[in-house]
N, C-alpha and C positions, 0 to 999 in steps of 0.2 A: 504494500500500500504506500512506502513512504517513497518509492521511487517513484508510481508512478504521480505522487504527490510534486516531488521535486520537477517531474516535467511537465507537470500546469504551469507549476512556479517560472520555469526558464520558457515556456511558452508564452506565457503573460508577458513575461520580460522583453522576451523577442518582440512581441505583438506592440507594445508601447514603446520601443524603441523605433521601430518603424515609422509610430503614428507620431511620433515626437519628432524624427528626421521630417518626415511630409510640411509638419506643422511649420516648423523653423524656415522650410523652402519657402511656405506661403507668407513668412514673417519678413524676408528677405522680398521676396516679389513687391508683397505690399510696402514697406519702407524705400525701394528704388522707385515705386509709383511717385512717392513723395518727392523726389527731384527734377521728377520731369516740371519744367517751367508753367505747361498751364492745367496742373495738377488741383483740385482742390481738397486745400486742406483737412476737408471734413468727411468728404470720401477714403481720401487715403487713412486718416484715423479711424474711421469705422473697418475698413477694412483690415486695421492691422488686431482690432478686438477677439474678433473670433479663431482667430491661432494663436494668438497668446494664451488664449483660453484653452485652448485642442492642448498647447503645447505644456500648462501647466495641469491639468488633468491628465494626461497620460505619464507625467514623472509621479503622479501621486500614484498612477498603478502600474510604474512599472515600481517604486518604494514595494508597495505591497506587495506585488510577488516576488519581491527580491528577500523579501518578509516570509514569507512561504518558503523559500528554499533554505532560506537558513534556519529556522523550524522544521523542517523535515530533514537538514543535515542532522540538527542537534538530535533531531527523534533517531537517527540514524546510528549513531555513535551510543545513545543510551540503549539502545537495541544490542549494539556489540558489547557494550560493557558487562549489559543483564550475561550474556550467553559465553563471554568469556570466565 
């Protein structure tokens, strides 16, 4: 059970680190919006809201399943301790 616990955990991992690289790309589009000359201002800051947001919401889940794997290390090792 704790492995295949650990590979939700590095699954999750993977899956928010994805969505976090995405995020950051559309963080970088929308901020180079901001330079174009007849850019406006209120556009481009709306558009830079919703991947700040994508991009701090998936560090909170990839945190937790980085959470989950190290809880299933630790279940892991106290599983070897018991049977040692």
């Amino acid at each position: 059970m704790t492995d295949s616990t650990m590979q939700i955990g590095l699954g999750g991992m993977q899956s928010a680190y994805q969505a976090m690289t995405q995020a950051a790309t559309s963080v970088i589009r929308a901020s180079s919006q901001t330079h174009d000359a007849g850019a406006d201002i209120n556009t481009a800051v709306s558009g830079l809201a919703q991947p700040l947001l994508d991009l701090r919401m998936n560090q909170t889940l990839f945190d937790a399943s980085a959470n989950v794997v190290t809880t299933s290390d630790a279940m892991i090792g106290s599983l070897l301790d018991v049977t040692a």
